[in-house]
C-alpha positions in Angstrom: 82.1 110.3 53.1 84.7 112.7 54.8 88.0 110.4 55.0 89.2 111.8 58.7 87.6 114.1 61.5 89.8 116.8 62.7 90.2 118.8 65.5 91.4 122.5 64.7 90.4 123.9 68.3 89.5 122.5 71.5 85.7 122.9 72.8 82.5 120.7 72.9 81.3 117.9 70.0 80.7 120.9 67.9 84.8 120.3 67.2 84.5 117.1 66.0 85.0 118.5 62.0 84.4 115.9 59.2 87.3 116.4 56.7 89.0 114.7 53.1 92.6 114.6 54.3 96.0 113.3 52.6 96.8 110.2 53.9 101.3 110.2 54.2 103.0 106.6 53.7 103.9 104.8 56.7 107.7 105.7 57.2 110.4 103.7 58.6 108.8 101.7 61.5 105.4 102.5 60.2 102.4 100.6 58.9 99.5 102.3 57.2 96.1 100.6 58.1 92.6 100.8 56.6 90.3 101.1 59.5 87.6 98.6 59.8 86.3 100.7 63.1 87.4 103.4 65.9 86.7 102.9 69.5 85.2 105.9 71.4 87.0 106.6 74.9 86.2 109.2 77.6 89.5 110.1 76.9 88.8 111.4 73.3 86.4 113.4 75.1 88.8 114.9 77.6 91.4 115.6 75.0 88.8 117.6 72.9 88.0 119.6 75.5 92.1 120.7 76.4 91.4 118.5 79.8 94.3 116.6 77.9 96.5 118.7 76.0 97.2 118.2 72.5 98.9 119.1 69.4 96.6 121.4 67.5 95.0 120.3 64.7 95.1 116.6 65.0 92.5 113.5 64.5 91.3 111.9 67.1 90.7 108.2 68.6 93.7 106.4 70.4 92.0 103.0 69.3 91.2 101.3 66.2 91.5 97.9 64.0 91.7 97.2 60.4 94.3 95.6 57.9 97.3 97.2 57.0 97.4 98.1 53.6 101.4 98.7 53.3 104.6 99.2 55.5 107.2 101.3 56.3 111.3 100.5 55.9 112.5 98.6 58.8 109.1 96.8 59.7 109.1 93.0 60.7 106.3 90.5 61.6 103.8 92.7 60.0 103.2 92.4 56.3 100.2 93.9 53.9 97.2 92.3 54.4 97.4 91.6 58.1 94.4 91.9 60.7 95.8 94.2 63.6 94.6 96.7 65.9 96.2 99.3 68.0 95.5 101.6 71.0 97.4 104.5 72.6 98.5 106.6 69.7 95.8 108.8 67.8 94.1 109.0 64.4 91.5 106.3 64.6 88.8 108.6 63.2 89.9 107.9 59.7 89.2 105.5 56.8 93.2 105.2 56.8 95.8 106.0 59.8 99.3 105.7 59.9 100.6 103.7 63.3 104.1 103.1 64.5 104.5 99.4 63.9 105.3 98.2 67.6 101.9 99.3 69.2 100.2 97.1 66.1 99.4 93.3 67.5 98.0 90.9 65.1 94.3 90.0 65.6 93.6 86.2 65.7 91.6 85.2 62.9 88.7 84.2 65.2 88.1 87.5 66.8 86.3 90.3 64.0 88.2 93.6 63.9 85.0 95.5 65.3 85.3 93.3 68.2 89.0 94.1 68.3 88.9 97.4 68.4 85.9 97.3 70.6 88.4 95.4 73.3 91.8 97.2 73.3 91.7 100.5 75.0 89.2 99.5 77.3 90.1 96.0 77.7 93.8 96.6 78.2 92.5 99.0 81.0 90.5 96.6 82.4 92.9 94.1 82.2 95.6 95.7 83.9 93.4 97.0 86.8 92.4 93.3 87.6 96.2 92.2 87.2 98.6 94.7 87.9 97.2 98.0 90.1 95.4 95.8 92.7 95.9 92.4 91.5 92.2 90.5 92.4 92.6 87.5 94.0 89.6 84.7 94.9 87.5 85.2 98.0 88.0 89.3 97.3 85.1 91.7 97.6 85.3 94.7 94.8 83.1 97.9 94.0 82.8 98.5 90.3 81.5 101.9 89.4 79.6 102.6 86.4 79.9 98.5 85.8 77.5 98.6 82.7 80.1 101.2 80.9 82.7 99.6 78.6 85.1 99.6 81.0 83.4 98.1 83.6 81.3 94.8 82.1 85.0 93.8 81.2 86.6 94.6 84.5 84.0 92.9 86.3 84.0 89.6 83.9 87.5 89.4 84.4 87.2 89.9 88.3 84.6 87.1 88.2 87.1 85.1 86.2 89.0 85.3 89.0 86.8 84.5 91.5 86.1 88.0 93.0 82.7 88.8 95.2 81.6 91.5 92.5 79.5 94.8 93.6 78.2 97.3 90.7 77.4 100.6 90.5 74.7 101.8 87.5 71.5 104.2 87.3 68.7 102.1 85.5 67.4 98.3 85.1 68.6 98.7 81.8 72.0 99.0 83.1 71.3 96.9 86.1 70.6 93.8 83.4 73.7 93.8 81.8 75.8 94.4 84.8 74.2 91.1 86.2 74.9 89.3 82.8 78.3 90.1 83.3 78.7 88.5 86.2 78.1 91.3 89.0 77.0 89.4 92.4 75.0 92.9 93.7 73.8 96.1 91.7 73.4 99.4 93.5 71.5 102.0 91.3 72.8 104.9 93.2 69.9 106.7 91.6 68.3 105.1 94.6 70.1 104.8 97.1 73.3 105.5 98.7 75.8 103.2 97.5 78.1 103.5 100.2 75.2 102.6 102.7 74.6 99.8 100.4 78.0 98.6 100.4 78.3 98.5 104.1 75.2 96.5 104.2 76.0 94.3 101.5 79.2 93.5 103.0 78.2 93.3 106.9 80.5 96.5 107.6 83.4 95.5 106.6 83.7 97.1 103.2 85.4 95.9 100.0 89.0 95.6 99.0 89.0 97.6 96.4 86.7 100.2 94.4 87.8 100.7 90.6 86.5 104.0 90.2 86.0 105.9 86.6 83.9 108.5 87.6 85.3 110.7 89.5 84.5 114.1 91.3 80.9 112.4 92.6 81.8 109.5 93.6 85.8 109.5 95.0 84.3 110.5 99.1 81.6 108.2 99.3 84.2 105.6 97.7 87.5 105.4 99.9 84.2 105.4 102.7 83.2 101.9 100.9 86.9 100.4 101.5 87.7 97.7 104.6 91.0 98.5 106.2 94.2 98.5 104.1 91.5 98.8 100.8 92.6 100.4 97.6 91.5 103.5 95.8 92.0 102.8 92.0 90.7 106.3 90.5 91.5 105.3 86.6 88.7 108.0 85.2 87.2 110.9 85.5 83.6 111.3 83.7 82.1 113.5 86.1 84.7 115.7 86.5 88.6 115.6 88.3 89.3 114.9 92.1 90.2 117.7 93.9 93.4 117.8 95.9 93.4 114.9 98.6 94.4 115.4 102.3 96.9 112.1 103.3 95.3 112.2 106.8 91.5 111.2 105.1 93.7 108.1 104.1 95.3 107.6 107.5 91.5 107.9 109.2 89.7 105.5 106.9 91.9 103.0 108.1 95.4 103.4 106.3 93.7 103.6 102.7 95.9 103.3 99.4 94.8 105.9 96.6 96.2 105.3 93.2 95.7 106.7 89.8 96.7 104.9 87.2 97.3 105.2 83.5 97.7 103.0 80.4 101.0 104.4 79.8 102.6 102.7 82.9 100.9 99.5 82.5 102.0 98.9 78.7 105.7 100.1 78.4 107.1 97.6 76.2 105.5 95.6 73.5 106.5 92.3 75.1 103.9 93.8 77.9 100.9 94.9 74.9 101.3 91.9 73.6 100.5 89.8 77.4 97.7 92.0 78.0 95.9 92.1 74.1 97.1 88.0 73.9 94.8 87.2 77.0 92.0 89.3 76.0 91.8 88.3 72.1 92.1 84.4 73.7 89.2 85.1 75.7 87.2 86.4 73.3 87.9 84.0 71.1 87.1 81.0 73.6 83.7 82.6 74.4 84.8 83.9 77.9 84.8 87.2 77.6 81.9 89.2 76.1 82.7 92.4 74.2 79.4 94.3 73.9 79.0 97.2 71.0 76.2 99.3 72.4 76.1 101.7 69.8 78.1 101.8 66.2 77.9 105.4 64.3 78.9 106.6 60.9 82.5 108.2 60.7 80.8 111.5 59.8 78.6 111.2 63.0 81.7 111.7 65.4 79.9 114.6 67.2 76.8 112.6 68.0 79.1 109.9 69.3 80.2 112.3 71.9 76.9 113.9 72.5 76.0 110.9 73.4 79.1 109.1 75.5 78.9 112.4 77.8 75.1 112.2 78.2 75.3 108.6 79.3 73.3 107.7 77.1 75.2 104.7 75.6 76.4 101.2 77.1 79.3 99.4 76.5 81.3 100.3 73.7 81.2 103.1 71.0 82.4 102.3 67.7 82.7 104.6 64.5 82.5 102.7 61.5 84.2 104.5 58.4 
């Protein structure tokens, strides 16, 4: 069992190298944490690719839970033996990864550290798209693209929390199911149809207030045509590709349209904030509101399949590696 996969060069899954590496000891404002399991992001992807640039070699994964198994000088309310998780710095695709202490939140006893990890990258992104970039109020109409993906069963269980009118977007009655179980009011499969057309129809012409938008280059046109007046633009991902340079006046014409893209890095800037948005999703879990749904758990050493298979869309909600 290889104890870390490395990156020495960007490119394809074929990157994704497993390797024994020496593990430092956390230093000051450091904990050291056996991982239990590593979520798998788009974003991994993009950074393996140089979409995202990186320090060469490095391991990836920006998400992961486990106990920590000691701390560095200077660390307080974290001790050895503590259930925690993390997400935004890398080094999850290891058996043991070295975190700065203050993006580490304690896991409640009642949510299991697969679980954990299964709900911080995406479901801090999903929680802040629901709160903070367009905050979704009762009675409001939303578009969720790709809403069987990890992202977007949370984003739309939170939105139906809230009391949002829910539209998803997926390709197959596979897809379709879980969307529904989510809480989606109307699927699209835009393997059948045009979703925009859909939208319009399903919404009497007026369109919705907001589309949350992962995907990207194929969908961004046909989504700022799916907005009412005023609506919002959240691009927060790119799977199939980046957005090309917008004109302003496309904006102005749809009926003065907001375009946003957001990160995770403006949403979480202090731990008082991680700890909000992790707190409310680890209390949901843990009261049986929110589901967090593994579609697919692979060996640490299978790392490229993982990929392989994220790109190819062939998984639903969340990717684990399990060292």
């Amino acid at each position: 069992m290889p104890t870390a996969i490395r990156i020495e060069h960007t490119g394809g899954p074929e990157v994704l190298t497993p390797a024994d590496v020496e593990v430092p000891s956390p230093g000051p404002g450091e904990v050291l944490i056996d991982v239990a399991a590593a979520g798998v992001n788009y974003i991994d992807t993009y950074q393996r690719a140089g979409v995202y640039s990186m320090t060469l070699p490095y391991t990836p994964g920006l998400e992961g839970a486990g106990t920590i198994a000691e701390v560095g000088s200077g660390v307080t309310g974290l001790a050895p033996g503590d259930k925690v998780a993390w997400q935004g710095h890398p080094g999850a695709y290891a058996q043991r990864a070295v975190v700065p202490a203050d993006v580490a939140v304690p896991v409640p006893d009642a949510v299991p550290a697969e679980t954990a990890a299964a709900v911080m990258l995406q479901g801090v992104t999903a929680h802040y798209l629901v709160n903070s970039t367009y905050p979704v109020a009762e009675g409001d109409t939303i578009l969720v693209h790709a809403a069987a993906g990890g992202v977007g069963l949370l984003l739309t269980q939170l939105a139906t929390a809230k009391g949002a009118r829910v539209l998803g977007t997926v390709s197959t009655a596979e897809k379709e199911t879980l969307a529904r179980r989510a809480g989606a009011d109307e699927v699209i499969r835009y393997t059948d149809r045009d979703f925009a057309e859909a939208v319009d129809e399903l919404t009497g012409g007026e369109g919705v207030n907001v589309v949350y938008d992962g995907v990207g280059a194929s969908t961004y046109e046909a989504s700022l045509r799916c907005l009412r007046r005023r609506g919002m633009l959240v691009l927060f991902g790119a799977s199939s590709g980046p957005v090309p340079p917008i004109d302003p006046q496309v904006l102005n014409s749809g009926g003065s349209l907001y375009l946003t893209r957001p990160t995770a890095a403006d949403y979480v800037t202090s731990r008082d904030e991680l700890i909000w948005r992790t707190g409310e999703l680890f209390s949901a879990v843990a009261a049986g509101t929110l589901d967090v749904r593994v579609g697919a758990r692979y060996p640490l050493a299978d790392a490229r399949t993982a990929h392989e298979d994220l790109e190819g869309r062939r998984t639903t909600g969340k990717v684990l590696l399990v060292p």
